[in-house]
C-alpha positions in Angstrom: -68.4 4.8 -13.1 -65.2 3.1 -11.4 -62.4 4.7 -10.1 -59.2 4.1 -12.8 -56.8 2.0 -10.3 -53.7 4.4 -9.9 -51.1 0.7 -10.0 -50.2 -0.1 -13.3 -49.9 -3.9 -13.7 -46.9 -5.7 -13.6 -46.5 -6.0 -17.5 -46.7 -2.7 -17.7 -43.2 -2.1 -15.7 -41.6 -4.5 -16.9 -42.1 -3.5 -20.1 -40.6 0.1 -19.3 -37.5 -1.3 -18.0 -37.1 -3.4 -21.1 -37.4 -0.8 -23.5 -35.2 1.5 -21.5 -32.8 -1.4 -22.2 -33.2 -1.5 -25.8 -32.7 2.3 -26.1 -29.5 2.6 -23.9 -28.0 -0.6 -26.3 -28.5 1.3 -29.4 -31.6 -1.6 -30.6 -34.4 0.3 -31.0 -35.6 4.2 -31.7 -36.9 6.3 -28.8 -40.4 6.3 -31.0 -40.4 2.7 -32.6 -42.1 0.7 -29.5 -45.6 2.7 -28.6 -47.4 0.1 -26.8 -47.2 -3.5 -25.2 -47.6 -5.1 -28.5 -44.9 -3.6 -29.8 -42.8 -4.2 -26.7 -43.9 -8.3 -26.7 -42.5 -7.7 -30.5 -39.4 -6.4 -29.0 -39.3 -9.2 -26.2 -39.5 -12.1 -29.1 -36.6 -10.3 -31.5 -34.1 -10.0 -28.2 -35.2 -13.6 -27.5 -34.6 -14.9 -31.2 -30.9 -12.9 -31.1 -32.3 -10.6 -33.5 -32.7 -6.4 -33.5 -34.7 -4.9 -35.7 -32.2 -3.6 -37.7 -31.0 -7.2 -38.9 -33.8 -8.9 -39.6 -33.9 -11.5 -42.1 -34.5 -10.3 -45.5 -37.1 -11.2 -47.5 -37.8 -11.0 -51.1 -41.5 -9.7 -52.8 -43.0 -11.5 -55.1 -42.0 -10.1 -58.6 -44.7 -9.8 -61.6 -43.5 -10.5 -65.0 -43.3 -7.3 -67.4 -45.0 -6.7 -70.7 -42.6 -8.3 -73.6 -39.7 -5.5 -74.1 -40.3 -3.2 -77.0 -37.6 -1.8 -79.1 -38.5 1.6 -78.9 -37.7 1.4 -75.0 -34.6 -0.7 -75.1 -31.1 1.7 -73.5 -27.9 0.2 -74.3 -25.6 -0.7 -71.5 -21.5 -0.7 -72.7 -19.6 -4.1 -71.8 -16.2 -4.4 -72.7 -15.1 -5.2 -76.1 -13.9 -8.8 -76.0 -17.1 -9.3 -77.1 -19.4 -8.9 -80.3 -23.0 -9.0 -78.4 -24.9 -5.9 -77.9 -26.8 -5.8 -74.3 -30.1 -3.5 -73.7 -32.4 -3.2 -70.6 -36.1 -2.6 -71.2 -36.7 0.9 -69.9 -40.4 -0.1 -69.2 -39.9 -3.3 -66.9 -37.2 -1.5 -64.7 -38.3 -1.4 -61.5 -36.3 -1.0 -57.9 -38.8 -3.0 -55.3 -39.0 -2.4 -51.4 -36.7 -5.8 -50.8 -33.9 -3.5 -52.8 -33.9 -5.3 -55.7 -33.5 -3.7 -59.1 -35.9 -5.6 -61.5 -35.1 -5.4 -65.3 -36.0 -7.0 -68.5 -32.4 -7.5 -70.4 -31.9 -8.2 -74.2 -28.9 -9.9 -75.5 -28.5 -9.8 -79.0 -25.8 -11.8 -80.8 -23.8 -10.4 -84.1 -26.3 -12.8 -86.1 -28.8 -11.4 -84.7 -30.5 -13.6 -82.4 -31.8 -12.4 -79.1 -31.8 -13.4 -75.8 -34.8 -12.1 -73.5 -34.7 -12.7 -69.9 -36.6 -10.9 -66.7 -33.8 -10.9 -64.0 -33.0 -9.4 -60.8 -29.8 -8.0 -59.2 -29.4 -7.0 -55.3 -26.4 -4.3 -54.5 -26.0 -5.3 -50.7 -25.3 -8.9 -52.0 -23.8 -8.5 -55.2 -26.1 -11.0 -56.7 -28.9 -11.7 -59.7 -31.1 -13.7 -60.0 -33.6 -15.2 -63.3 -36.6 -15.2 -63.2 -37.9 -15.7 -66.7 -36.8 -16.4 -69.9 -38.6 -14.7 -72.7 -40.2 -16.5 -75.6 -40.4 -15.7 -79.6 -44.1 -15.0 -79.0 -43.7 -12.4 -76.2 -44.6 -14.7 -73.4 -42.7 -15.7 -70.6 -40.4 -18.9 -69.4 -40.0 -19.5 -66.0 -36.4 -20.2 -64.9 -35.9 -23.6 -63.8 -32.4 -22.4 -61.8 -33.6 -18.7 -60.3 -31.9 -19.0 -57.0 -29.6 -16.1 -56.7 -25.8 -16.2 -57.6 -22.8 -13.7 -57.2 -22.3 -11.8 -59.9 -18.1 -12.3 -61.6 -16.6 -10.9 -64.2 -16.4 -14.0 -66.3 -16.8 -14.4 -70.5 -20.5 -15.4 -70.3 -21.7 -13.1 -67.6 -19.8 -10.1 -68.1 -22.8 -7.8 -68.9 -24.0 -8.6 -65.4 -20.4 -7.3 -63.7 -21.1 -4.3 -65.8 -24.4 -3.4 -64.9 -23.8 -3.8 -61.2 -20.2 -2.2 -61.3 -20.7 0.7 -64.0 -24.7 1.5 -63.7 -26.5 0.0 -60.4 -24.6 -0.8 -57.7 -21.4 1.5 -57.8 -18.9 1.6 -54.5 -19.5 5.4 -55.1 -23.3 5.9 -55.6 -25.6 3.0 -55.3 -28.8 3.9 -57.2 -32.0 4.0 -54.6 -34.8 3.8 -56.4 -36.8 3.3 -60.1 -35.8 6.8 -61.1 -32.0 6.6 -60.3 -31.4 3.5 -62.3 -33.4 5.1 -64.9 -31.3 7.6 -64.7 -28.1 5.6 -64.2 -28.8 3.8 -67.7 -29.2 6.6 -70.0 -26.6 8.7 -68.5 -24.2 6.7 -67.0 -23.6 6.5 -63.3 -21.3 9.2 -62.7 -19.9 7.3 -59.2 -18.5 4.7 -61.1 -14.8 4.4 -61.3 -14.6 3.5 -64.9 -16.1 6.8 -65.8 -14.0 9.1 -63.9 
């Protein structure tokens, strides 16, 4: 069997000195790069301007829920300049690994008529998105405008301001996961200013 050469290729140092670099910057973790894949990885972000830390977010593909029932529909509080009653479906809430809370919200006019949509809502951002609109017969509507907007206080989207400012996304205690928002929905966020 051959003798292991003692020199280690040229790569090889190179790639030391590089990651020495990235840890004495602050770019990377002492145990994030463990071999000379990772370190090419490494090579291409610092070439592309990018750390690890800010790379470009990107969304997950989002399944439409089951139709909302009303056993399972919480009540959020908007202010009173208006007559509509807002609910999120319990069942379709869902906080995804791209950080987006994923709900199924019910708007339901004082005549009664409802308005079902699937929607989405990022904290970082302070925006929502459409996806769906639901449909009499319990199927869905894809949006035709889902790009994502920022979310404002105005007459037809107040109920949007107050899930993001009173329930998800409060300066005080942005919810983290399913469970939180659950949580946040039944019981109120307690971080949020209008509640202290």
């Amino acid at each position: 069997m051959p003798a292991l050469s003692k020199n280690k290729p040229s790569w090889c140092s190179a790639a030391i000195h590089f990651a020495a670099f990235l840890f004495c910057s602050g770019m990377v973790s002492p145990g994030f790069a463990k071999g000379p894949a990772d370190y090419e990885l490494l090579l291409e972000r610092k070439n592309e301007g990018l750390t690890f830390d800010e790379r470009p977010w990107q969304e997950v593909e989002a399944a439409l829920p089951a139709p909302p029932q009303e056993a399972n529909l919480l009540p959020i509080e908007v202010d009173q300049l208006t007559q509509n009653r807002f609910y999120v479906d319990d069942a379709s809430l869902a906080y995804g690994s791209d950080d987006v809370i994923r709900y199924t919200m019910v708007v339901v006019s004082p005549a009664g008529a409802r308005n079902v949509s699937f929607e989405g809502m990022r904290c970082k951002t302070a925006e929502r998105r459409i996806y769906a609109f639901g449909r009499v017969d319990g199927s869905w509507s894809k949006a035709r405008s889902n790009a994502w907007v920022r979310i404002e206080g105005g007459n037809i989207n107040r109920h949007h301001a107050a899930l993001y400012r009173d329930y998800f996304c409060s300066t005080g205690g942005t919810v983290m996961d399913t469970e939180a928002a659950r949580r946040a929905l039944r019981y109120g966020n307690p971080s949020s200013a209008s509640r202290q």
